[in-house]
C-alpha positions in Angstrom: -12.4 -17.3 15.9 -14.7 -19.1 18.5 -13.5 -18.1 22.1 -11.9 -21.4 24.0 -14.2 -21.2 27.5 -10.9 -22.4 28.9 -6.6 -22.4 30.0 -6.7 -26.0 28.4 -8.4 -25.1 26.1 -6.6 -21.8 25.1 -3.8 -23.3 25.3 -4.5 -26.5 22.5 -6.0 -23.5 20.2 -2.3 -22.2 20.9 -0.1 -25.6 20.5 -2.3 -26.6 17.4 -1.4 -23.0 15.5 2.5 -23.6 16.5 2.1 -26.5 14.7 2.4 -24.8 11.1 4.1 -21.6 12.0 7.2 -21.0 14.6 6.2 -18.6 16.3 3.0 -16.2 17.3 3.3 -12.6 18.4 1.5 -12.4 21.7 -0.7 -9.3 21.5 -2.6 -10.8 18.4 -3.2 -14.2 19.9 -4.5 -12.3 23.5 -6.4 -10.2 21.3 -7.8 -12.8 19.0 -8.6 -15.6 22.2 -10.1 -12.1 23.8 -7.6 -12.4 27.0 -4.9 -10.1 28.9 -1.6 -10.6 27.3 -0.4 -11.4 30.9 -2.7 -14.4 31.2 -1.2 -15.7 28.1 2.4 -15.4 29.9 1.2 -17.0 32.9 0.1 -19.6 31.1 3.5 -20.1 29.4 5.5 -19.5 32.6 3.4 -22.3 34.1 5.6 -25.1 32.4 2.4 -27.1 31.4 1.2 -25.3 28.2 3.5 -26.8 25.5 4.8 -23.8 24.3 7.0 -20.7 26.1 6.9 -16.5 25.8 9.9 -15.3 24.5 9.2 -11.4 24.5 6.6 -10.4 22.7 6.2 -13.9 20.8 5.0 -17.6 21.9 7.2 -20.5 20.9 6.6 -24.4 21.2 8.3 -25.7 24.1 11.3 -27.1 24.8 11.8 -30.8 23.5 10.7 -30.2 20.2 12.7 -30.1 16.7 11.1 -26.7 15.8 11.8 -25.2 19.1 15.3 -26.3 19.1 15.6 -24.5 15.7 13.9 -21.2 17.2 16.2 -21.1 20.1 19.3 -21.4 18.1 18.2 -18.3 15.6 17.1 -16.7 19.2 20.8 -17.5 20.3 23.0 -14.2 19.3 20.3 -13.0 17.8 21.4 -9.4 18.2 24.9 -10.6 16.4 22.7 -12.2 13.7 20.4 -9.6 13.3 23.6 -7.4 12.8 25.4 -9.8 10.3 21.9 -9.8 8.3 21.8 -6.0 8.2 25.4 -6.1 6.5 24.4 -8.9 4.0 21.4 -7.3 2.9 23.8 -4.0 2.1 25.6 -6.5 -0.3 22.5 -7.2 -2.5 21.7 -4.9 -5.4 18.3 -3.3 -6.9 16.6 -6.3 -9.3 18.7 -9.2 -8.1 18.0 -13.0 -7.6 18.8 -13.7 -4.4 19.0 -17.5 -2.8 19.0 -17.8 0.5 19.8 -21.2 2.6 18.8 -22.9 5.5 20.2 -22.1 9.3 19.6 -19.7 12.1 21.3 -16.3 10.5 20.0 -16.5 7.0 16.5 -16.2 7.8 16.9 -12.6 9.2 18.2 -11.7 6.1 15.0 -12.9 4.3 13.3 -10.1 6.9 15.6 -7.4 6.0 15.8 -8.2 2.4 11.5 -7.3 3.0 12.8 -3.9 2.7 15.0 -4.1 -0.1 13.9 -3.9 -3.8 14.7 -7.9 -5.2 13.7 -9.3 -8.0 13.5 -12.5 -6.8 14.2 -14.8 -3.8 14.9 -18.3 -4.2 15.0 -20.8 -0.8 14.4 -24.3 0.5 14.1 -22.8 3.9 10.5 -22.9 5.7 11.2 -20.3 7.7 12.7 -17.7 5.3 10.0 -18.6 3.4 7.2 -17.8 5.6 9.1 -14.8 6.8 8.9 -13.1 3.1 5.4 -14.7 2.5 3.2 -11.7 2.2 5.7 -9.1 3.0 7.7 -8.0 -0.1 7.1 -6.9 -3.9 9.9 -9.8 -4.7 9.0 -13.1 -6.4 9.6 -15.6 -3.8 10.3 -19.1 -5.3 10.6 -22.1 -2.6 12.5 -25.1 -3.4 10.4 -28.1 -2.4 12.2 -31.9 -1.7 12.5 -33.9 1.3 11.8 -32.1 4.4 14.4 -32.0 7.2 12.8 -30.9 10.1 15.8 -30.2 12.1 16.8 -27.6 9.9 13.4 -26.9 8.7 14.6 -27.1 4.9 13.5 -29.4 2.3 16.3 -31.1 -0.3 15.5 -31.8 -3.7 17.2 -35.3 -5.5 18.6 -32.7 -8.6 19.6 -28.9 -7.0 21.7 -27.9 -9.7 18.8 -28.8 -12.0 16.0 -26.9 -10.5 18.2 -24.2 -9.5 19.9 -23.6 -12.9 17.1 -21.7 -14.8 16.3 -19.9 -11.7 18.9 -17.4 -12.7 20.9 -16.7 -9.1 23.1 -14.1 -9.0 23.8 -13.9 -5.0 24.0 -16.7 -3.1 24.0 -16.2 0.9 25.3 -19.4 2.9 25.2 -20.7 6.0 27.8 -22.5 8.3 28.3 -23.7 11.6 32.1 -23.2 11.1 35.0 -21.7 10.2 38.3 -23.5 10.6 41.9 -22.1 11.1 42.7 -24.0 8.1 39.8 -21.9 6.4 37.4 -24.8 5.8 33.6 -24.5 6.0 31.5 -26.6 8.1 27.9 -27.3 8.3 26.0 -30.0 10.8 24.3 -32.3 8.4 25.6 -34.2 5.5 21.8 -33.4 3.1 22.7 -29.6 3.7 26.0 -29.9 0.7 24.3 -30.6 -2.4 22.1 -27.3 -1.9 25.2 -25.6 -1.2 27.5 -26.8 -3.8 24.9 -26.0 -6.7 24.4 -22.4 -5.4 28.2 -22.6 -5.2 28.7 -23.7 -9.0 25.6 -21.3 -10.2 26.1 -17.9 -8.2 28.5 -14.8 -9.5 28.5 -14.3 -5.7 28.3 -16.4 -2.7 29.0 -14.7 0.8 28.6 -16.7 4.0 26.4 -15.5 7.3 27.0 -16.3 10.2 27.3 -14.6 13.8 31.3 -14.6 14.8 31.1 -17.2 17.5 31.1 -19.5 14.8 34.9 -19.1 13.5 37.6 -21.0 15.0 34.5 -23.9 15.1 34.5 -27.1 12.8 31.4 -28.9 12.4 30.9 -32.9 10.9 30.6 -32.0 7.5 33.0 -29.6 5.3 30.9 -28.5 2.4 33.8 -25.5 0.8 36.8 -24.1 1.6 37.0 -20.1 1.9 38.5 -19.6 -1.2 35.5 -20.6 -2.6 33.3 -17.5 -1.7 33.3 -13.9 -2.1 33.7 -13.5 1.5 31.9 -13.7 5.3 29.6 -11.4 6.6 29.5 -11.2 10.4 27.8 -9.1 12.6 31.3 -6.7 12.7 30.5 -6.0 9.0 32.2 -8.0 5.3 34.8 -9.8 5.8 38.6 -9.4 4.6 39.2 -11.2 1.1 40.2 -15.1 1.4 43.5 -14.0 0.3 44.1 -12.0 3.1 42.7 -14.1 6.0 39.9 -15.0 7.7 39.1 -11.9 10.4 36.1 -10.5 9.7 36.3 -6.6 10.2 
């Protein structure tokens, strides 16, 4: 990589590489643009570089769709991480695994890195580039229109391509959990994903950080009867039969 002679410079190189991933980890950029790690956060804290250090990683800056989507997986991200760690516990040696869009999910894709899968299936960009290069699994991404508030892309046909795909776990998202045990998500394009895993899957468990129960979001996409159970960051969650506390 040619050395930028410059901050504005550096910092374009910077905004132009966010473009096509969601984040960077700070000590390879410094190392790689040949600076301090602590210029690089300078440069970030100075509110002019387009894009903010968030420990040891750069993110775009605020007023953008992708940084809106980092900050929510950022948001309870100890809570997620946890819920993740439980739902990867769920998933057998040799399985298919899909895994949806949101901000809880995609942790999962990182732990299942360590888990022996057969095979992943997602429409998520970002679980996607989180298992790219970093597991044994087959990793098969589900192309369609891309929603960049999600950062997910939706197929005409899901049941269709996901059908010969044999899924055996399917691990939702939702944005809520109603007293009356419904299951929300934000956007109306996210329920014909869901509903296909739903029909196809032995298994579908739902992942999310507790904060979201007691919540309803604009679009109901399955009631809890519906799935195997929710995963939180307090562990599986008691059978739909029996209620809707999770641990």
């Amino acid at each position: 990589m040619t050395r930028p002679s410059g901050s504005a410079e550096r910092n374009a190189r910077i905004c132009l590489l966010l473009e096509v991933t969601p984040s960077l980890r700070l000590r390879d950029v410094a190392r790689d643009l040949g600076v301090a790690e602590m210029t690089l956060r300078r440069d970030a804290a100075s509110g002019k570089a387009g894009f903010i250090c968030q420990g040891g990683y750069l993110v775009r800056g605020r007023g953008t769709d992708t940084y809106d989507f980092e900050e929510q997986m950022r948001r309870a991200s100890e809570a997620k991480l946890a819920a993740a760690d439980h739902a990867a516990a769920l998933v057998p040696e040799g399985a298919c695994v899909f895994l949806d869009t949101g901000t809880t999910v995609p942790h999962l894709a990182r732990a299942l890195t360590q888990r022996r899968v057969k095979r992943v299936v997602t429409h998520c960009l970002t679980s996607a580039e989180l298992l790219h290069g970093r597991t044994s699994a087959e990793v098969e991404f589900i192309g369609g229109r891309l929603q960049s508030r999600t950062r997910s892309c939706h197929p005409p046909d899901p049941l269709g391509l996901l059908r010969p795909l044999g899924i055996e776990i399917g691990f939702l998202s939702a944005g809520g959990l109603w007293e009356n045990r419904e299951l929300s998500c934000s956007h109306e394009y996210e329920v014909a994903m869901k509903r296909a895993v739903l029909e196809l899957a032995a298994e579908n468990w739902v992942v999310m950080d507790s904060s979201k129960i007691g919540l309803r979001r604009a679009v109901r996409f399955a009631s809890l009867d519906e799935v195997s159970g929710v995963v939180t960051e307090h562990g599986v969650g008691e059978t739909p039969a029996r209620g809707v506390q999770t641990g």
